[in-house]
C-alpha positions as CSV (number, residue, x, y, z in Angstrom):
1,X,132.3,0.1,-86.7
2,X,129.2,0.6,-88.5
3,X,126.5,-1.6,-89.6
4,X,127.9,-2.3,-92.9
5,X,131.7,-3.1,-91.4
6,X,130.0,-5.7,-89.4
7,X,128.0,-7.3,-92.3
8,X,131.3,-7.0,-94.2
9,X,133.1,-9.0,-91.7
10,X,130.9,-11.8,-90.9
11,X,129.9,-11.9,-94.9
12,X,133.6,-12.6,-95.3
13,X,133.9,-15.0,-92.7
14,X,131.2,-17.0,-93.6
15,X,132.6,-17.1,-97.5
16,X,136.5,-17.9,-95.9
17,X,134.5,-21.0,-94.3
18,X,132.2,-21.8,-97.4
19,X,135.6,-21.6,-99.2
20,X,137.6,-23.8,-96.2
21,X,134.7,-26.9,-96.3
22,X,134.8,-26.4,-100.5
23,X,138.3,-26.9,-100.1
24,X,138.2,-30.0,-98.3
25,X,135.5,-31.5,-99.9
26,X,137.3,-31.1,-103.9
27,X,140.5,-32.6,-101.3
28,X,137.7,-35.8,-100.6
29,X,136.9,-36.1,-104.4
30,X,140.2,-35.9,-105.3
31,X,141.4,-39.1,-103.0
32,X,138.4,-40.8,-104.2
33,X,139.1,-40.2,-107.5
34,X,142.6,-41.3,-107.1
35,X,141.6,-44.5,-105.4
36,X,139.0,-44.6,-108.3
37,X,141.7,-44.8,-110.8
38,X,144.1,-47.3,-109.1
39,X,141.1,-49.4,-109.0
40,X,139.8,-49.2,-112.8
41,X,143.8,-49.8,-113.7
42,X,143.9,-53.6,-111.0
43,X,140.6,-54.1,-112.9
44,X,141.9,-53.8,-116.4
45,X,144.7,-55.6,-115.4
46,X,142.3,-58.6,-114.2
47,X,140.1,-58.1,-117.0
48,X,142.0,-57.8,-120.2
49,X,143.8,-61.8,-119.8
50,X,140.1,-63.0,-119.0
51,X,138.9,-60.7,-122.5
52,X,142.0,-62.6,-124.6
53,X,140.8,-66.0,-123.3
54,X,137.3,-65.6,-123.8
55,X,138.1,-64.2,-127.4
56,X,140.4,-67.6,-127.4
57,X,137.9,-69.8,-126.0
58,X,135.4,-67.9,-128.9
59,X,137.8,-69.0,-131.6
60,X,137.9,-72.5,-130.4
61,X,133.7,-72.7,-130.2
62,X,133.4,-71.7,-133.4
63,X,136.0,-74.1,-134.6
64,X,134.0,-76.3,-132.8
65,X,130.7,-75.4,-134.4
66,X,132.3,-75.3,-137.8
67,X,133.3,-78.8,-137.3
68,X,129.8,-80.0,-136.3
69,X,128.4,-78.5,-139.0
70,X,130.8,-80.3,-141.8
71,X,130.0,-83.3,-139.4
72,X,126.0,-82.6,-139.9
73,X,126.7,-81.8,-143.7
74,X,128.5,-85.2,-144.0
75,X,125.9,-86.7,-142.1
76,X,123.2,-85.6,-144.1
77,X,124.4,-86.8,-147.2
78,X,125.0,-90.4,-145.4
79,X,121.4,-90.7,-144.5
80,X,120.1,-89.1,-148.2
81,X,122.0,-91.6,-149.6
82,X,120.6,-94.6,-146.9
83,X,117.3,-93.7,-147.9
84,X,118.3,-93.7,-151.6
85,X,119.4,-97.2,-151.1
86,X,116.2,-98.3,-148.7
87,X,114.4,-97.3,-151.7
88,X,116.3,-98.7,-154.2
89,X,116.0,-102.0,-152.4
90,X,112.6,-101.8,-151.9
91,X,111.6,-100.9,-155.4
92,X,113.6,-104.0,-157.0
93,X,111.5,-106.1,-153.8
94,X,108.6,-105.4,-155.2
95,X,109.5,-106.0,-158.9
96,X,111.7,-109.0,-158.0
97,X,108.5,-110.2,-156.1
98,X,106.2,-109.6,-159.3
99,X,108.5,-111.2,-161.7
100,X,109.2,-114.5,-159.2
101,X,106.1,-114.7,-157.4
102,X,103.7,-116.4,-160.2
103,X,106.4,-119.0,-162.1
104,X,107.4,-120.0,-157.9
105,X,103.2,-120.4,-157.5
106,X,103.4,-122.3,-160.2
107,X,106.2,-124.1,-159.5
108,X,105.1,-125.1,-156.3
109,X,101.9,-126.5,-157.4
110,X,103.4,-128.3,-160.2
111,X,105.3,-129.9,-157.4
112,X,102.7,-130.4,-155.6
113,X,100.9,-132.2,-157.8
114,X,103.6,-134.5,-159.0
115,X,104.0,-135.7,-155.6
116,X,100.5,-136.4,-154.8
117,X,100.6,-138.1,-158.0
118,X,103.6,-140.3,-156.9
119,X,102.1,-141.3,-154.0
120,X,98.8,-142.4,-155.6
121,X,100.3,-144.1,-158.0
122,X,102.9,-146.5,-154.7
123,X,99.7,-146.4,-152.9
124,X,98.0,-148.5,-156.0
125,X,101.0,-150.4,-156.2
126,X,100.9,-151.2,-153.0
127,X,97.2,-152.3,-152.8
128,X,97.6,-155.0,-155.9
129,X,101.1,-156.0,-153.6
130,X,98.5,-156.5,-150.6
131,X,95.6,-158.1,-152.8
132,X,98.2,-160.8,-154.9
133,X,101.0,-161.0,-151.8
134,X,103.7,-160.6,-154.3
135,X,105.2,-157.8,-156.0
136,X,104.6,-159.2,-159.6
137,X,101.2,-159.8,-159.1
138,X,101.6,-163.8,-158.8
139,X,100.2,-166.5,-156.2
């Protein structure tokens, strides 16, 4: 055996083992990837029931938010029309107050006045009842 046979021979042996441990090690990937794929298939079978009731659940919120917003809408127009009606009141305060406020002053005083008038004239009454001791003014 020369040189060359012997370089031959362990050149091949070495390749038969490179080619033995690339053997086993594609054998490896190829159980992982198996275990891989029976793992992505329980997963999808988990996960595609939770997608369908969080689309579900979706549906429903924005049922939900459509509703609050009609509610809001409605809502709105309720208070525009509460502040219309504020308003409305008290503008015709203010004109009902300018159109009654001077005739009730007046009013009032007139009133007044009568009565003060009244009494002055039963308090003279009285004080000729007190000066003659009679109501007709004879002793």
């Amino acid at each position: 055996m020369t040189t060359g046979d012997v370089i031959l021979v362990a050149a091949v042996v070495l390749c038969a083992f490179g080619f033995a441990a690339l053997a086993v090690a594609l054998m490896r990937v190829g159980d992982a990837l198996r275990q891989l794929r029976g793992e992505v298939g329980e997963m999808r079978s988990q996960i595609l029931p939770l997608i369908d009731e969080l689309r579900r659940s979706t549906h429903e919120a924005s049922g939900a938010v459509a509703d609050a917003r009609r509610d809001l809408e409605r809502f709105d127009r309720v208070l525009g029309s509460a502040e219309a009606i504020s308003e409305a009141v008290e503008t015709s305060g203010r004109a009902a107050r300018r159109v009654f406020a001077t005739p009730v002053i007046k009013a009032v005083g007139t009133v007044t006045g009568v009565r003060r008038t009244v009494s002055r004239l039963r308090g003279a009454d009285r004080v000729e009842i007190v000066r003659t001791g009679t109501e007709d003014g004879r002793r």
